[in-house]
matplotlib code that plots the C-alpha trace (Angstrom):
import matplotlib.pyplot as plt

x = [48.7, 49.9, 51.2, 54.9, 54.7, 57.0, 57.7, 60.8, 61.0, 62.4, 61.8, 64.3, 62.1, 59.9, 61.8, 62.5, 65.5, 68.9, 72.3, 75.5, 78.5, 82.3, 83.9, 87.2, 88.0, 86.2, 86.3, 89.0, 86.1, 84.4, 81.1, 81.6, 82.5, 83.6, 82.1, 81.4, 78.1, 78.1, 81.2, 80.3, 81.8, 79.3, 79.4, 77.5, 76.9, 78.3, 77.1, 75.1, 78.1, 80.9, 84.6, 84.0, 87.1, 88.0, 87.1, 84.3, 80.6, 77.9, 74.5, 73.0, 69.2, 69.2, 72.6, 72.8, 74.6, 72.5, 74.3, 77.4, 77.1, 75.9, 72.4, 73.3, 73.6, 70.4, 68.9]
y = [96.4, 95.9, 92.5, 92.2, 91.2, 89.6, 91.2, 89.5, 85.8, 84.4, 85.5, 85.3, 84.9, 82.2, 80.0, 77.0, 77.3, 76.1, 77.3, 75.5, 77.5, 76.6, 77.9, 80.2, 81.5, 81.3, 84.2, 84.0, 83.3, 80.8, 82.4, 83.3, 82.2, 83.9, 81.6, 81.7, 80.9, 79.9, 81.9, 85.0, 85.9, 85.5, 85.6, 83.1, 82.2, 78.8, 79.6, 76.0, 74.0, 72.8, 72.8, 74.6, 74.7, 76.2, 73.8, 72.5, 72.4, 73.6, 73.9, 77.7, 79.2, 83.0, 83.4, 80.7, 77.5, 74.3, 71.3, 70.1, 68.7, 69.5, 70.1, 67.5, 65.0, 66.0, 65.2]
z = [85.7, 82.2, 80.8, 79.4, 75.8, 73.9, 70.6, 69.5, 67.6, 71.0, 74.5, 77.1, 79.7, 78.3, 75.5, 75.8, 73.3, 75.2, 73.8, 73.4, 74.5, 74.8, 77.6, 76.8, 80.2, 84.1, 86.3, 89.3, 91.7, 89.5, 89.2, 85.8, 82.4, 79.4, 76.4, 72.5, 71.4, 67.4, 67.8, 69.3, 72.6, 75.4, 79.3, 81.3, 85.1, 85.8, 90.2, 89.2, 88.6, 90.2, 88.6, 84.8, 83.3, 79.4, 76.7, 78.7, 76.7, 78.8, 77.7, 78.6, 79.2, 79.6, 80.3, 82.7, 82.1, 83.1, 82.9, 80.4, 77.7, 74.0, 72.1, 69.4, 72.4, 74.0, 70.8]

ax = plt.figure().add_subplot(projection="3d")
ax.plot(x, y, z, "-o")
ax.set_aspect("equal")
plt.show()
């Protein structure tokens, strides 16, 4: 069995670097959000929370969002 290796600065599987995004749009069946990141256009599972709407700050791991809020207040 060979080991996975990461080879890039971060690794998506096993950072621990979490990523503010602001949501621009949610997918009709709310599973979904369209996002920017830094302002890049991202899409992110919001399945773990209830009632996203646009606007909202949610803090995001490997294209999952967490919990709202913002890095600066985690800080």
């Amino acid at each position: 069995m060979s080991e996975s290796v990461c080879r890039d600065q971060v690794c998506i599987t096993c950072s621990d670097q979490l990523l503010e995004v602001v949501v621009t749009a949610v997918s009709p069946d709310g599973s979904t959000a369209m996002a920017t990141c830094d302002g890049v256009g991202c899409e992110v599972s919001i399945d773990l929370l209830d009632d996203v709407v646009a606007g909202e700050h949610l803090l995001a791991h490997g294209g999952v969002a967490l919990q709202r809020g913002t890095v600066a207040a985690g800080r």
